[in-house]
N, C-alpha and C positions, 0 to 999 in steps of 0.2 A: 586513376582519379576521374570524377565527372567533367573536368572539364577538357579532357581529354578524348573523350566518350564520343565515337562517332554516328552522330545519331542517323546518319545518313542509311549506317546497316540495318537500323531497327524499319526504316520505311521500306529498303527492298527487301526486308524481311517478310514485311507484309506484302507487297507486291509476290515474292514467290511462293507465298501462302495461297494466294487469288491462283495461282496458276496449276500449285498441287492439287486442289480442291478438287480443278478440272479434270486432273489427271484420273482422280480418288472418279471421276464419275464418268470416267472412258470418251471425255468429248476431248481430248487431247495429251500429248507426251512430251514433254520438256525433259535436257537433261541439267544433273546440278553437280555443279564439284562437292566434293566431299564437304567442305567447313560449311558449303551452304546446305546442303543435305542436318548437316549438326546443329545449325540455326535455327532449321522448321522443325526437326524433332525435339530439340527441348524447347519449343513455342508452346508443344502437346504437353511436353510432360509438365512442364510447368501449370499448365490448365489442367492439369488430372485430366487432359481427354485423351484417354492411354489406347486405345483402339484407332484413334487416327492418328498417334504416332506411333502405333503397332504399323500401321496399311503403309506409311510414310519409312518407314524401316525396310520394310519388303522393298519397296520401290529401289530405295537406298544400295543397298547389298546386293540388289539384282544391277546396278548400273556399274560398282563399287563393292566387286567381291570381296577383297581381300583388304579394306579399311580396317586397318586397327582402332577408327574413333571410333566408326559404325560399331566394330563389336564392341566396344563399352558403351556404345549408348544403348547397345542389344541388354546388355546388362544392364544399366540405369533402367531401363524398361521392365525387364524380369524384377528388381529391387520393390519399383514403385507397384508394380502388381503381386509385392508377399511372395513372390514364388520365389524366395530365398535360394532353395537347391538349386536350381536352373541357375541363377546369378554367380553363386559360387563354383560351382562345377565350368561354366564357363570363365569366368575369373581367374580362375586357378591354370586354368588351359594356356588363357593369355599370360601370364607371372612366368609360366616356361618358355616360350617362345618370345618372351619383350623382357629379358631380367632388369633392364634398366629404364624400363615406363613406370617411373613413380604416383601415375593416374590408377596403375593397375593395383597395387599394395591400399591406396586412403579408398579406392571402392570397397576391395574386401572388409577392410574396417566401418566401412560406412554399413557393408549387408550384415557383418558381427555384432555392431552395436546394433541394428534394427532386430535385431532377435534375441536382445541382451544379454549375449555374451560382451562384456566388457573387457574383461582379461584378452579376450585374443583380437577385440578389434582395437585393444590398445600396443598388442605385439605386433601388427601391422601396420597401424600409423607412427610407429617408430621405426620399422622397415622404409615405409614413405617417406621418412627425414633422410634414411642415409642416402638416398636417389636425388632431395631436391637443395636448391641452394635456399640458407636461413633466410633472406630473406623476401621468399614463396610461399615460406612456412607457414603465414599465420593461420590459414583455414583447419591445417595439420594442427597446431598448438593448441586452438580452439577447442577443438574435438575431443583432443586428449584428456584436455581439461574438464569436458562435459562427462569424458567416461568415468574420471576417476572421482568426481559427485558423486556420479552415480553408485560406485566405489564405496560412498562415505571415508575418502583420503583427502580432506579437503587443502593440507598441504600440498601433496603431490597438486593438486589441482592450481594453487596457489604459484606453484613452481611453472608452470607451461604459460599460466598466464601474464608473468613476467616476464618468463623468458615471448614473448607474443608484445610484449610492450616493449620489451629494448628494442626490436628492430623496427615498430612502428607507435611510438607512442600517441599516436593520433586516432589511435583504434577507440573509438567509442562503447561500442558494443564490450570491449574486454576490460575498460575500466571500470564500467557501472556492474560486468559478472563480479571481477576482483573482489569487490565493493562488499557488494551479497556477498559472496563465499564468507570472506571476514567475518561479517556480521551475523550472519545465520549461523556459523560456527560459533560466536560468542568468543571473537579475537579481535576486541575494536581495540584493544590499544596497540595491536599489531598491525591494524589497517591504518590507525592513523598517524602512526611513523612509518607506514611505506607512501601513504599521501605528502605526508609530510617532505619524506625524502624526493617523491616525482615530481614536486613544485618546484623544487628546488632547479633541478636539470627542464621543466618546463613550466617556468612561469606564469604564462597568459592561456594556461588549459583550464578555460571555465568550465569543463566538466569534472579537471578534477579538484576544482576548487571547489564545487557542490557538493561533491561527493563526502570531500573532508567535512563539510559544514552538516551534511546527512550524519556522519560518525559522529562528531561532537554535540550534534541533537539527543542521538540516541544515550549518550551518557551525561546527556542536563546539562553540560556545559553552555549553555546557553551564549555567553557573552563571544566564547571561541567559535560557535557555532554562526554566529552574525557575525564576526570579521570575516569567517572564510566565506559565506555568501556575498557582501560586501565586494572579495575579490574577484569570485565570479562575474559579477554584472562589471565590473572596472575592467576587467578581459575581455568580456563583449556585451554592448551596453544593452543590446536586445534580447540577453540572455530571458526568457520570460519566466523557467523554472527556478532563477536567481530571485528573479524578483517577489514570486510568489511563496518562496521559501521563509525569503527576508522577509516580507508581512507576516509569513504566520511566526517568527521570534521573536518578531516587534510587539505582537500582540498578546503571544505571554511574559512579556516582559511589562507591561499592558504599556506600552512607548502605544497608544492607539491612533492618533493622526499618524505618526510617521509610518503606520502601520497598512493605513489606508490609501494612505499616499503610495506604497510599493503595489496592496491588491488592485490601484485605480491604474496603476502601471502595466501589472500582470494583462488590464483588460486592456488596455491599448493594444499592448503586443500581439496577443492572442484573439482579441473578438469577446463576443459572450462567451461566457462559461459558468455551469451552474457550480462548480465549488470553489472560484472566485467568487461568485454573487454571496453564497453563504458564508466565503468567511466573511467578507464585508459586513452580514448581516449581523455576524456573531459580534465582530467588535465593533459597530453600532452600540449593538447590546449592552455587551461590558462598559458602555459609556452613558447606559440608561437612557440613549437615544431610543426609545422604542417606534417610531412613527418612522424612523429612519431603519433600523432593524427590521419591521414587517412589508416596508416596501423591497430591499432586496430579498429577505425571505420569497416575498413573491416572484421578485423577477429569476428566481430561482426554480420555483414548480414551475412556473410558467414556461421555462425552456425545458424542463424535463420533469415531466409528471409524476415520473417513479420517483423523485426524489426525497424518501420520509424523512429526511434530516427537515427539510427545508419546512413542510409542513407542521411538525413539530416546533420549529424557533417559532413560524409564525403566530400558529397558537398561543404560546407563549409570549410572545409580544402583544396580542391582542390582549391576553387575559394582564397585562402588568398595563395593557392602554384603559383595563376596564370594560373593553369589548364582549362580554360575556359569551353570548349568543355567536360570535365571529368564532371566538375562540373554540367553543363545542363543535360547530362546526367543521374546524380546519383538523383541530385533536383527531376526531371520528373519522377523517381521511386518511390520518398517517396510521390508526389503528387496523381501518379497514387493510392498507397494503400490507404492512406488519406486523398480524397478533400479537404476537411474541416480543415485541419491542416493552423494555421496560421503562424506558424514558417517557415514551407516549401514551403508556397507563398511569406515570405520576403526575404527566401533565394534566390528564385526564379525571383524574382525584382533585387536583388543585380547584378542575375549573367547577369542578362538581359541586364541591366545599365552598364555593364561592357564591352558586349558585343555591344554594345551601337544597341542593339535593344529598344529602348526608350516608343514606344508605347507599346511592350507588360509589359515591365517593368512599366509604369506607374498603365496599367489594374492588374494589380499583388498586389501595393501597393493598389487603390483601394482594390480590395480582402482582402488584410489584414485590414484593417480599417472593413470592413464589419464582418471580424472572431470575430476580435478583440478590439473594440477600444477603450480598456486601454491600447492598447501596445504604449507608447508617443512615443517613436524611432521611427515607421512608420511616422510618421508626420512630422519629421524632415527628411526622409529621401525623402518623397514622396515629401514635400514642395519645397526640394534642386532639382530632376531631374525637378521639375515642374519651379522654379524661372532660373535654368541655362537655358530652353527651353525656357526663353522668355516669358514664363507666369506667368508676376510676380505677377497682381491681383488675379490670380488664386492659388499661391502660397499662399500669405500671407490670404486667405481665408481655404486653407485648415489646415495653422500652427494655426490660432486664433479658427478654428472647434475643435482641439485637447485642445486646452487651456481651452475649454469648456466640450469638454469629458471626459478631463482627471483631470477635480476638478484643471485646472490652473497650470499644471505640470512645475515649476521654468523653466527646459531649453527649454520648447515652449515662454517662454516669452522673454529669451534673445536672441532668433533665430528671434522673430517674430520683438523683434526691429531691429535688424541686416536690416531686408528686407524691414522696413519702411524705415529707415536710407538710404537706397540704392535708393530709389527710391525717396527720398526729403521728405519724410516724418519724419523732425525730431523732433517735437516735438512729435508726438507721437511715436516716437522712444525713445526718453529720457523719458517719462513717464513710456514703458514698464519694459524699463532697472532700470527705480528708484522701480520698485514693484518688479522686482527680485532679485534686492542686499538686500531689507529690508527682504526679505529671506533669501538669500542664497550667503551673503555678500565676501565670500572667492573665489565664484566660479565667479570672475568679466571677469576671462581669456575666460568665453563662450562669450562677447560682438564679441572675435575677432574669434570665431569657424568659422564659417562661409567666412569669410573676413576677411584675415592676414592683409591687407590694412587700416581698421577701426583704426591700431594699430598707425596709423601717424597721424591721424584728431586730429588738436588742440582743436576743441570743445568737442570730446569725451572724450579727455586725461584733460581736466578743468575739464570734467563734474564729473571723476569717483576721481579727488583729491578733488575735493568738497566735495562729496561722503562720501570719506573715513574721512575728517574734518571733516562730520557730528556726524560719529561713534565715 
């Protein structure tokens, strides 16, 4: 553990670096025991400067022929330069002459899996468990785990990394893999009774109290999902991935101050951070604070330029401030980094339509139908500049194209009667209207979205008390 770590070896570590160097340049010869010799060569390897711990090797072996670490680190040398046969060939040399160097067996599996044989650098790191005591093991369990992903046996994998968590459950790195495996397999109610059960034997583990609150995210449970982050931060109060979790469930829960309260937490902890700034700005938003919403929007590009979320809110908050001119402006940034972005061409329409440049607003929605066309709001938005311009055939082709693309989205069908109705067409107007109250029988208030007028027609006002007498 670090705090056991003495950091004394890492500065003459450096100090005998200073002195190889010299050697490396013939202005003098120092000798070094073996474990220091193994210091400076993985100083190299570790830096990918594999030529100076190529020269550093030589030196090594010539002082220190007959080191069994030197020849593995001869081997971690061959590995890190691909030259797999050489590794192996020498590996195999040492396995007969060392049958109980459990370092020599998790190499081979380390050169196996670098050339993705899996199967056999997984018959080797089981070779390496019967050499070492359980618990040495976890780098071995690790491994095993990562091959048999690779595998796609995500049980087996499931399996090493438990067995990796009963001898240390402190392993950070193996409860956040566990986590993934679960979930990427599509076994969250198996992950979150084995979370369930490791709280149990380790209580005050805010990582695996996240973890749980990440699993119960993913399946909506939302309210399970904030008690378990909840007990993360109560485990350790500066948990700051606790905190920034709990804002973002507070804030689809729209709970929005208490929400703001955890993202103004997350930045204490952490500093700036531009997806702090933006949720903040997001639930601003949801709170129709817009003047509050486009300042961290900004302070959001402002730390990180690439950010097209950020420029995109801001827009949008400009354009719901009335900023018109702001808002073209900030749009035509997130598009320029983005083409392809389909949020920042409806924004782009909006501010168009506002601006009542009309043609390129329409080309815009076009674009988003093109990104996107699950997004059902385009259809009603592009249908509406299309039916007020007088194209009302045009209109009610593009809201009945969405009805179709979008598997029949309920409020294209009360828009799309809205636009028959307008134009005399009411019996297929009441036929739409009657297939989406059999739906979505509470939301009758969309007949008048469109047309506050609709709301005085006596046959419409028969039609929906019939309606509701049917129910």
């Amino acid at each position: 553990m670090e705090e056991h770590f003495d950091h004394s070896f890492e500065d003459n570590n450096q100090d005998r670096i200073v002195k190889l160097e010299d050697m490396f340049s013939d202005n003098a010869y120092y000798y070094f025991d073996v474990s220091e010799w193994e210091g400076m060569i993985e100083h190299y390897l570790a830096g990918l400067k594999l030529d100076k711990a190529s020269r550093a090797l030589q030196f090594a072996k010539h002082q220190h022929p007959s080191s069994l670490e030197l020849m593995m680190k001869e081997a971690e040398l061959f590995i890190e330069k691909s030259d797999f046969k050489k590794a192996l060939v020498l590996l195999k040399k040492l396995e007969i002459s060392h049958p109980f160097e459990a370092d020599i067996p998790f190499l081979i599996a380390n050169t196996y899996s670098r050339i993705g044989r899996s199967i056999k650098s997984i018959e080797y790191y089981k070779k390496s468990l019967t050499l070492t005591e359980p618990e040495d093991s976890e780098d071995t369990y690790f491994q095993m785990a990562s091959e048999y992903l690779l595998l796609e046996k995500p049980h087996q994998a499931i399996y090493w990394l438990k067995k990796l968590l009963d001898i240390n459950p402190e392993n950070i790195e193996a409860l956040y893999e566990i986590s993934l495996t679960y979930e990427t397999n599509d076994l969250i109610d198996e992950a979150i009774a084995f979370f369930k059960s490791f709280i149990e034997n380790s209580p005050y583990s805010h990582h695996a109290w996240f973890n749980l609150g990440n699993l119960y995210t993913v399946k909506e449970q939302l309210k399970e999902a904030l008690d378990a982050y909840e007990y993360s931060i109560l485990s350790f109060e500066e948990f700051s991935s606790g905190w920034y979790n709990k804002g973002t469930i507070l804030a689809k829960l729209n709970r929005n101050k208490l929400a703001l309260e955890a993202f103004f937490k997350t930045l204490e902890l952490e500093g700036p951070s531009s997806p702090t700034y933006c949720s903040i700005a997001e639930v601003y938003e949801n709170m129709d604070n817009f003047e509050g919403a486009f300042e961290y929007y900004k302070k959001t590009y402002e730390l990180d330029d690439s950010y097209t979320d950020a420029w995109i809110g801001a827009a949008n908050a400009s354009l719901e401030k009335g900023e018109l001119k702001v808002a073209l402006a900030l749009i035509e940034k997130a598009i320029k980094q983005e083409e392809d972005n389909a949020q920042a061409h409806h924004i782009y329409a909006e501010i168009c339509q506002s601006l009542q440049f009309f043609e390129e607003a329409k080309k815009a929605y076009k674009k988003v139908i093109q990104l996107d066309s699950d997004n059902w709001e385009v259809f009603l938005d592009y249908s509406a500049i299309l039916f007020d311009q007088e194209e009302k055939e045009n209109a009610i082709f593009i809201i009945e194209s969405g009805m179709v693309l979008t598997g029949n989205q309920v409020e294209l069908g009360f828009r799309a009667g809205a636009y028959h109705y307008l134009i005399g067409n009411s019996n297929q107007a009441f036929q739409l209207w009657n297939d989406a109250l059999a739906h979505k029988p509470a939301d009758v208030d969309q007949i008048f979205e469109f047309d506050q007028d609709l709301r005085c027609v006596p046959e419409i006002i028969d039609f929906i008390e019939q309606f509701d007498n049917e129910l």
